[in-house]
C-alpha positions, 0 to 999 in steps of 0.5 A: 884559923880553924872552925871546929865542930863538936857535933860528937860532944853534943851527941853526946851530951843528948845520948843520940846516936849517928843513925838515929840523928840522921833520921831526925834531922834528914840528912844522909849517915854519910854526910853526918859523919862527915860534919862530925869527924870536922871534915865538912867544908862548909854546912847550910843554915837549914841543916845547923838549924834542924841539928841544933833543934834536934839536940836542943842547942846553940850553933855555938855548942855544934862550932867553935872557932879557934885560932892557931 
């Protein structure tokens, strides 16, 4: 089972870079980044809120679960 995280692919989309994400959403680049390379263990609801308000989606557009 694997959670995988499309942060890039909705940046992306919005044509939003990692610094100017991390300003709108207050979060640390580093941390940012660490959510969009998939290599965060977990993310809290106040933060997956503030992402999807900021690049207008769904928590279904930023995660999605496969199964291997």
């Amino acid at each position: 089972m694997a959670i995988i995280v499309n942060l890039d692919v909705m940046m992306a989309k919005q044509k939003v870079s990692l610094n100017e994400l991390s300003q709108r959403v207050d979060i640390t680049q580093a941390n940012l980044s660490i959510l969009k390379t998939g290599k965060a263990k977990a993310i809290r609801f106040s933060t997956l809120n503030a992402l999807c308000k900021e690049l207008d989606c769904q928590p279904g557009d930023i995660l999605e679960f496969r199964e291997d």
